[in-house]
C-alpha positions in Angstrom: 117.5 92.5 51.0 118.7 95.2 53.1 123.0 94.7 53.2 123.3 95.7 56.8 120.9 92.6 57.5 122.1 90.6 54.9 125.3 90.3 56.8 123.9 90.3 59.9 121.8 87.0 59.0 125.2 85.9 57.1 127.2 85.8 60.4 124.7 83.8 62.3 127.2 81.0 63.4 125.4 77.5 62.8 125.9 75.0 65.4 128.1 71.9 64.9 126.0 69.7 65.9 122.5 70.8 64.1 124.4 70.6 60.8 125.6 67.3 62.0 122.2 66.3 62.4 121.1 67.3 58.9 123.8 66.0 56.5 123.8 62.7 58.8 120.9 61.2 56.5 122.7 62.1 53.0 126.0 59.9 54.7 123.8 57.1 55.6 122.6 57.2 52.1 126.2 56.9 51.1 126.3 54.0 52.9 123.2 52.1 51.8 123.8 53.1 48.1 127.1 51.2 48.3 125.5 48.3 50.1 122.8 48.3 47.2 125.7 48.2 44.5 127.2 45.2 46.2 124.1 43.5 46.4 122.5 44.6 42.6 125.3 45.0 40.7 123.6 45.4 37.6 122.3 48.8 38.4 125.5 50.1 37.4 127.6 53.3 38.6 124.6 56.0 37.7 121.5 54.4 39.2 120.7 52.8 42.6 118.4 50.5 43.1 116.1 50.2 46.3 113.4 48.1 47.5 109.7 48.4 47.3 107.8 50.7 49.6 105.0 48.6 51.6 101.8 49.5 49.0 104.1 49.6 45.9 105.7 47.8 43.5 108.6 47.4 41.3 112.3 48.6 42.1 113.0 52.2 43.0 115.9 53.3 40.0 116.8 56.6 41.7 119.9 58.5 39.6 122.8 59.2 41.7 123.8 63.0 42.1 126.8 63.6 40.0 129.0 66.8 38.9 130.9 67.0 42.2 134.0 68.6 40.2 131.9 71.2 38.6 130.8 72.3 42.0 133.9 72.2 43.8 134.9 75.0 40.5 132.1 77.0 41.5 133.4 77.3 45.4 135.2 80.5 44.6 131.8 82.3 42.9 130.2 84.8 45.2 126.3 83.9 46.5 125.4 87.4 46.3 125.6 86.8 42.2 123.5 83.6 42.4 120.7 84.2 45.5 117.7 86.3 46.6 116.2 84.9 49.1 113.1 86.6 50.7 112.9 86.4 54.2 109.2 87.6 55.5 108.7 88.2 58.8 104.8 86.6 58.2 104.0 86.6 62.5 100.7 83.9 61.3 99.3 82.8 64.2 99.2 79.3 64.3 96.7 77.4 67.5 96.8 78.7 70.4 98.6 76.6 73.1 97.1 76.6 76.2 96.2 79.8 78.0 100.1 80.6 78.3 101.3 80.6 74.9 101.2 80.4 71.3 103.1 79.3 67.6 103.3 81.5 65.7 105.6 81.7 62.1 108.5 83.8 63.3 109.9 83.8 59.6 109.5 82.1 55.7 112.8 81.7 54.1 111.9 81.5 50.3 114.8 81.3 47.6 114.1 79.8 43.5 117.6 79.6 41.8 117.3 77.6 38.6 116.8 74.4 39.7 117.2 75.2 43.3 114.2 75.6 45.4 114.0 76.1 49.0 110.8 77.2 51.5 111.7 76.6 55.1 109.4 77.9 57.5 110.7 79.1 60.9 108.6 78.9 64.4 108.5 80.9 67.1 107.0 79.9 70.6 105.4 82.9 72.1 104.8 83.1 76.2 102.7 84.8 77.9 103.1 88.6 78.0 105.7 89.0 75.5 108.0 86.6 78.3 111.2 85.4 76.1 110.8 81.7 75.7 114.6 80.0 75.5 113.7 76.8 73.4 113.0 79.4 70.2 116.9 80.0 70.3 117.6 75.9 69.7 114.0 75.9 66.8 116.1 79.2 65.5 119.4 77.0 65.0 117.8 74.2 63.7 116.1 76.3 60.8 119.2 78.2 59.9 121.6 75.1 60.0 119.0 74.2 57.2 119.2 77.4 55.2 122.8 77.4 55.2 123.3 73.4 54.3 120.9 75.0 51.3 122.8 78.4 50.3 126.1 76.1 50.7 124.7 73.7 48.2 123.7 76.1 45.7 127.2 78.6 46.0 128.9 75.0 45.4 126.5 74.5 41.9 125.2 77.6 41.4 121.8 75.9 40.8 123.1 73.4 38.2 120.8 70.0 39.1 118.3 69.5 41.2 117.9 70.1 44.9 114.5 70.8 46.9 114.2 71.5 50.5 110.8 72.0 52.1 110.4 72.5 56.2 107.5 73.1 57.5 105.9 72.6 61.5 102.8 71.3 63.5 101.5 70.6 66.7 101.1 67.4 67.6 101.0 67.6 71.3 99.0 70.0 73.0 98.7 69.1 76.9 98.3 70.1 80.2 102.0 70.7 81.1 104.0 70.1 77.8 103.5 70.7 73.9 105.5 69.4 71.1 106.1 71.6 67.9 107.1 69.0 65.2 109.3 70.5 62.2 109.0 68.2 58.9 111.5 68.6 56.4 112.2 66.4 52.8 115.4 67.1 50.8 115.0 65.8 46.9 118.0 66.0 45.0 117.4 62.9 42.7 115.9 60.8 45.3 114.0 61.9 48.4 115.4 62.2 52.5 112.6 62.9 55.0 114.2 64.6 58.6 111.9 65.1 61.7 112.9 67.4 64.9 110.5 67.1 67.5 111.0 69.9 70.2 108.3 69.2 73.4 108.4 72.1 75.4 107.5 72.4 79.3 105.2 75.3 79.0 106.1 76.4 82.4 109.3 77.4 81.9 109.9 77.1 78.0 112.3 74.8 77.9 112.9 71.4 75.6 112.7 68.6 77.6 115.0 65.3 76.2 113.4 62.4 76.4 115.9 61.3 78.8 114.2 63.8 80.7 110.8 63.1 80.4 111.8 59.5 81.3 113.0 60.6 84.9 116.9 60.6 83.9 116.2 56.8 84.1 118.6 54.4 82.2 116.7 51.4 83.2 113.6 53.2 81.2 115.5 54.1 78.3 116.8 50.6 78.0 113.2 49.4 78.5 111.9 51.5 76.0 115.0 50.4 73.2 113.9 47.2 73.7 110.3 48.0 72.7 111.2 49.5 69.3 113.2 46.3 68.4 110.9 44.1 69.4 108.5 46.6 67.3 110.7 46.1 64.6 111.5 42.2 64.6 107.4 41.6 65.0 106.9 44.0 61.7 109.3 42.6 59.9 107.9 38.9 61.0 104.9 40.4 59.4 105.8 42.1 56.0 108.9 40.9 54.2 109.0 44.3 52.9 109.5 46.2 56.2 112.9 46.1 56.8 115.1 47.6 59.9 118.4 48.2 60.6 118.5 45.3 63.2 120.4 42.2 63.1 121.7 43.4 59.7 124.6 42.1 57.9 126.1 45.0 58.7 126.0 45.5 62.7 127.6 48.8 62.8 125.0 50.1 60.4 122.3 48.5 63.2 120.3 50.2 65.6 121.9 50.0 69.3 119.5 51.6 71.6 118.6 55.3 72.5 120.7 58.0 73.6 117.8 60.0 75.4 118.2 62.9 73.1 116.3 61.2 69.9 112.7 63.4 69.4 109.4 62.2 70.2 105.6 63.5 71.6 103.6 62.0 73.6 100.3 60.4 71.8 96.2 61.0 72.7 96.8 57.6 74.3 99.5 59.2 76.5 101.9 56.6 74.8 105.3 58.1 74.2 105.9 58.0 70.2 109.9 58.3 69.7 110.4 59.3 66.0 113.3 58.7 63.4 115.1 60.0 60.5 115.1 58.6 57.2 118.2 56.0 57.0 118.7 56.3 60.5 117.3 53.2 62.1 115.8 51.6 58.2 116.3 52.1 54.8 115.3 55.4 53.0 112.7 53.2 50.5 111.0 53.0 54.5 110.7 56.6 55.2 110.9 58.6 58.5 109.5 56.0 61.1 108.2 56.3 64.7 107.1 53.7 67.4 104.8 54.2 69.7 106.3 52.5 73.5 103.3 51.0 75.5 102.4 52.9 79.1 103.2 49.8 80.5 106.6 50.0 79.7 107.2 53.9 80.5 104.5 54.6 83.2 102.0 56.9 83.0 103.7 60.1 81.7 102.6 63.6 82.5 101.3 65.0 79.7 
């Protein structure tokens, strides 16, 4: 890679709060695993034991991520030694959306070190002719808060273990006034962690609209619609004993509360609005990344 750019990309800053966002699920791992070893004992220090994922069976034995020492030794090794990413500048065009605008792959970041893997794929949002679009700035500093939680992980091991990161994007809403571009990413160090970021753009102006927004800036809706999910989850887990959600737990801080108006979500071919989680963030990880879809009778009839 050329130096000049290599520290060009290097000096990108990466938002607080996208990092935030991405080492959240690892924490809430933390968490669960410790809740585990309380409640199974006998898996011992190394292992953690889960639950069974609906259409499985038998425990989960996942092996805990060790060598924490070794990396913190390796903080001092320069990644310039250790990494060669390849950064192509692909431009596929992906479906056209609407008449206005298009997705297209703005960049693949590809890097093999060892045991370290990592192939993020970074969208653009095109507008019509050649018109800057501002939500590609957030989609930017989403994907490189990803690429440097990876290139930090592997300076710190130098590709000792195991450690996986895949992102890739779709279009799951394509309507009249708004599409959302959904970004799927899974992190497997010795178990799995499955992020989502929804971004639904208003194609008129290219902006990400919150959900907050697309709910009218109404509180009473956004409390309406929190209430749908946990009645969602307190009828699933009525109806499976091995659906479980973070809701009326024995841990209440661990529980979900209600939404801020800033979690991601799309808008269904039903017109339902589907709000969309983060493993570990409202259920265990053995559940996956979960969404509910809210009933147009609870949100109104939402412009599409």
């Amino acid at each position: 890679m050329n130096e000049n750019w290599k520290q060009a990309y290097e000096e990108i800053p990466v938002p607080k709060e996208a990092q935030e966002r991405i080492v959240a699920g690892i924490c809430q791992a933390k968490r669960e695993k410790q809740l585990e070893e309380q409640r199974c004992p006998e898996a011992g220090p190394d292992i953690e034991k889960r639950g069974n994922r609906p259409g499985t069976s038998g425990g989960i034995l996942v092996l805990k991520r060790t060598g924490a020492t070794a990396a913190a030794a390796m903080l001092a090794i320069t990644l310039l030694t250790n990494v060669n990413p390849t950064i192509a500048n692909a431009m596929e065009q992906i479906p056209v959306i609407g008449a206005i605008a298009k997705v297209v792959t703005f960049r693949n970041y590809e890097n093999q070190t060892n045991n370290f893997e990592a192939r993020i794929q970074v969208p653009q949002v095109e507008g019509g002719e050649n018109a800057e679009v501002p939500v590609n700035k957030s989609i930017e500093e989403y994907a490189d808060a990803l690429i440097h939680q990876y290139e930090e992980e592997l300076k710190a091991s130098q590709g000792e273990g195991h450690y996986s990161l895949t992102s890739t994007y779709e279009t799951v809403h394509d309507g009249e006034r708004y599409v959302s571009l959904r970004i799927n990413t899974t992190l497997v160090m010795a178990g799995g962690t499955q992020y989502v970021k929804i971004f639904t753009i208003d194609k008129a102006t290219g902006q990400e609209i919150s959900l907050k927004d697309m709910l009218g800036g109404s509180a009473d809706k956004l409390d309406a619609v929190s209430e749908s999910i946990k009645e969602q989850m307190k009828a699933q887990m009525a109806a499976d004993e091995s659906v479980t959600y973070f809701l009326d737990s024995d841990v209440p801080e661990w529980d979900f509360q209600g939404l801020t108006g800033e979690e991601s979500y799309y808008i269904n071919d039903a017109g339902q609005l589907v709000v969309a989680f983060d493993e570990y963030q409202v259920a265990p990880g053995y559940m996956g990344a979960v969404e509910f879809a809210i009933p147009v009778e609870v949100t109104g009839e939402l412009e599409g």
